[in-house]
C-alpha positions in Angstrom: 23.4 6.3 -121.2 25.4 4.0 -123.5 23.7 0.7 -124.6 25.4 -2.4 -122.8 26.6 -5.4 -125.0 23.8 -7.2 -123.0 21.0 -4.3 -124.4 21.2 -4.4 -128.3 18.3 -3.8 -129.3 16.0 -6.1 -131.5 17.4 -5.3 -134.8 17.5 -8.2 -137.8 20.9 -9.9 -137.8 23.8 -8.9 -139.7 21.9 -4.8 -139.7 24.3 -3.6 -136.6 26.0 -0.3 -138.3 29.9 0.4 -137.0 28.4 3.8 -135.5 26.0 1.6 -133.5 29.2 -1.0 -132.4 31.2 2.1 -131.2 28.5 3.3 -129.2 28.1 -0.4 -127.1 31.5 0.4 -125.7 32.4 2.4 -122.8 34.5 5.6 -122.2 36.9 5.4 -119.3 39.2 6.9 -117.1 41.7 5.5 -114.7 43.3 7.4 -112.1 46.7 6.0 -111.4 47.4 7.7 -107.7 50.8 5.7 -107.0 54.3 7.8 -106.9 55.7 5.3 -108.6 55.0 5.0 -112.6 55.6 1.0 -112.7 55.2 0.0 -109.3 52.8 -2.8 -108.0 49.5 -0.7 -108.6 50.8 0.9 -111.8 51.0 -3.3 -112.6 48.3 -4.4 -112.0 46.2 -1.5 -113.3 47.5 -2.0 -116.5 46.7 -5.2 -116.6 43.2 -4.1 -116.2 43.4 -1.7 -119.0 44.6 -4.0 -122.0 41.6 -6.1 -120.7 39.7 -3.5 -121.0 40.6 -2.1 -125.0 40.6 -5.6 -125.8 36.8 -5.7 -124.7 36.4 -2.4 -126.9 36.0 0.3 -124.6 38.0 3.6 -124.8 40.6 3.8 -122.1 42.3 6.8 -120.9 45.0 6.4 -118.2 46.0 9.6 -115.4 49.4 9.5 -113.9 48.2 11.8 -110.7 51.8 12.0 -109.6 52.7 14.3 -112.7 50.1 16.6 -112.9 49.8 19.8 -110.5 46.7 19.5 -108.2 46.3 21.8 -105.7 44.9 21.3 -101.9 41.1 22.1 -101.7 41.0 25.8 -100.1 37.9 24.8 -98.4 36.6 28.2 -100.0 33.1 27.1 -100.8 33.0 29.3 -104.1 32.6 25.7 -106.1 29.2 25.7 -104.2 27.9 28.7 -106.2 27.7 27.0 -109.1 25.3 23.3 -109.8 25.9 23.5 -113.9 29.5 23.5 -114.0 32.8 22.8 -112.2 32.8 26.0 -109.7 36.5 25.9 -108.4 38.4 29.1 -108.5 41.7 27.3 -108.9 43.4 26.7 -112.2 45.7 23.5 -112.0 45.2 20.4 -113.4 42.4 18.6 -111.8 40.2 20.8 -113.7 41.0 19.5 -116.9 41.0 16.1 -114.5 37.6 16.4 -113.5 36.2 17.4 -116.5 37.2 14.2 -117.7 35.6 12.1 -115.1 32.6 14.2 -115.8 32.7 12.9 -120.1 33.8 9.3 -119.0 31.1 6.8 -118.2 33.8 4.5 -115.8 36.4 6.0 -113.5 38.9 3.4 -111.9 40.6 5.1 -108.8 43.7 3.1 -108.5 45.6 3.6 -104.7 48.4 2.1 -102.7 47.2 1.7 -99.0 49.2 4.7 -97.2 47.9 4.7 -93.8 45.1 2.8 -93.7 43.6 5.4 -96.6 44.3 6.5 -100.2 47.6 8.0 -101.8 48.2 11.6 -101.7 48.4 12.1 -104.7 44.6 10.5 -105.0 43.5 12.0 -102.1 44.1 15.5 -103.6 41.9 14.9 -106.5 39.4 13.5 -104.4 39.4 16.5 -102.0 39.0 18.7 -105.3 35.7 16.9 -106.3 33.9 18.5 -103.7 33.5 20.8 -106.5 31.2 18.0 -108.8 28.6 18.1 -105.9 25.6 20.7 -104.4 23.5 20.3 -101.4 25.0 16.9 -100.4 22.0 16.1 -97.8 19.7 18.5 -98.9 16.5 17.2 -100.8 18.0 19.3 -104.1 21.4 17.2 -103.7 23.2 17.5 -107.0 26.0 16.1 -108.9 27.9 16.4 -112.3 28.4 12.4 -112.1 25.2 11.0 -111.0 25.1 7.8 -112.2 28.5 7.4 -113.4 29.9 4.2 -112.5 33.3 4.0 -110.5 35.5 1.6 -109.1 38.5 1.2 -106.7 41.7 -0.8 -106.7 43.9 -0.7 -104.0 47.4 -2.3 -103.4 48.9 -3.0 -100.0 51.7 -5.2 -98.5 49.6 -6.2 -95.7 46.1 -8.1 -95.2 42.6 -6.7 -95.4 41.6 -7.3 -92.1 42.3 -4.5 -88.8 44.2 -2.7 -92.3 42.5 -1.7 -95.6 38.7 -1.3 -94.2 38.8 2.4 -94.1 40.0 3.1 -97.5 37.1 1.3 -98.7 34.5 2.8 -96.1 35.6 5.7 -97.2 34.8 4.8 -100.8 31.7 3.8 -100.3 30.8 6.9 -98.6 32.4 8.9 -101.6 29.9 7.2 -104.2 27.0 8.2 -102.4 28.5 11.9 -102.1 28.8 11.7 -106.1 25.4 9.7 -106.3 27.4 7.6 -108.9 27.4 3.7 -109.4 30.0 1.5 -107.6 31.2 -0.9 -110.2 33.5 -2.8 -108.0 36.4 -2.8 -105.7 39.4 -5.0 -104.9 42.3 -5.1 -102.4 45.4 -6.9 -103.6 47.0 -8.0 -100.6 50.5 -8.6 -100.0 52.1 -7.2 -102.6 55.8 -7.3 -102.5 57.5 -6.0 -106.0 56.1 -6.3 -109.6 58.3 -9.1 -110.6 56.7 -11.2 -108.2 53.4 -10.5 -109.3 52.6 -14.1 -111.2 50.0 -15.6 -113.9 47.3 -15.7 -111.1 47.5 -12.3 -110.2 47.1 -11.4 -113.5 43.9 -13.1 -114.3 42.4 -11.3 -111.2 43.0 -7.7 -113.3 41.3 -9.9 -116.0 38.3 -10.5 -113.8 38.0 -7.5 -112.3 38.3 -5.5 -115.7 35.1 -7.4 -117.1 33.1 -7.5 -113.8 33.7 -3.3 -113.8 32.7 -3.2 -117.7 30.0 -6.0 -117.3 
């Protein structure tokens, strides 16, 4: 694990070395799982990024919608395998998953489509059923334990009787990955990006340091 800016260790002042600096910040990856490239999610999460390099840390952004992710077969071979990424398919989300796996925060970034994720986020979700072993067994494994996540979500209506499940569902997911919820946050009533004004700007701001806090 990564020293935190708040865990430096006891060294004299002035003896921090620039490898030492580099390794205080963060690797992550944010999963943008909206069909459209500059729509209000795509927005606001980049918002959250530039907050995010400006603090330092190493971002990496996904655009889901153009890269080819299969449907989970339901196949089972991933389960043959604890050490590695066991799925038989060869598409995109391997390369995908493999990055969540190196990065040490992964933003999942949804519209709310029926009360749940995207498609294009639900797919990749789906496919890392392959990250995790004997979920509910005693010998439950994962390639992300302890890896931190967070979700945004986007929708044009209220929380309430509306965006629950998604986030249910979330928490539920972490516990399948036995990672680290760093946050979560619904942005409610979103109409277009143009409308989307200074205050909804400094809530990416917040929600980027409380994530990387």
């Amino acid at each position: 694990m990564r020293e935190t800016k708040n865990q430096k260790p006891d060294l004299p002042y002035g003896s921090y070395t620039e490898s030492y600096i580099k390794e205080i910040f963060m690797k992550i990856i944010t999963l943008l799982g909206s069909a459209r490239s500059k729509g209000n999610t795509a927005t606001f999460l980049d918002w959250i990024e530039k907050e995010l390099k400006s603090l330092g840390h190493e971002v990496e952004s996904i655009y889901l919608n153009s890269k080819k992710i299969n449907s989970c077969l339901g196949c089972f071979k991933c389960k043959e395998h604890t050490e590695k990424i066991g799925c038989i398919q060869n598409d995109d989300a391997i390369e995908i998953l493999g990055k969540i796996i190196n990065a040490e925060l992964t933003i999942f970034a949804s519209p709310l489509y029926f009360w749940g994720f995207s498609a294009q986020i639900k797919a990749l979700i789906d496919r890392s059923f392959s990250l995790v072993t004997n979920y509910h067994q005693p010998n439950h494994a994962s390639l992300i334990e302890n890896k931190k996540q967070a979700l945004l979500v986007t929708g044009g209506g209220a929380y309430e009787n509306n965006a629950e499940p998604v986030f249910t569902a979330f928490d539920r997911i972490i516990k399948f990955y036995k990672g680290i919820k760093a946050g979560e946050l619904f942005l409610d009533k979103c109409t277009t990006p143009q409308e989307m004004d200074t205050k909804i700007k400094d809530k990416a701001i917040k929600f980027a340091r409380k994530i990387a806090g």
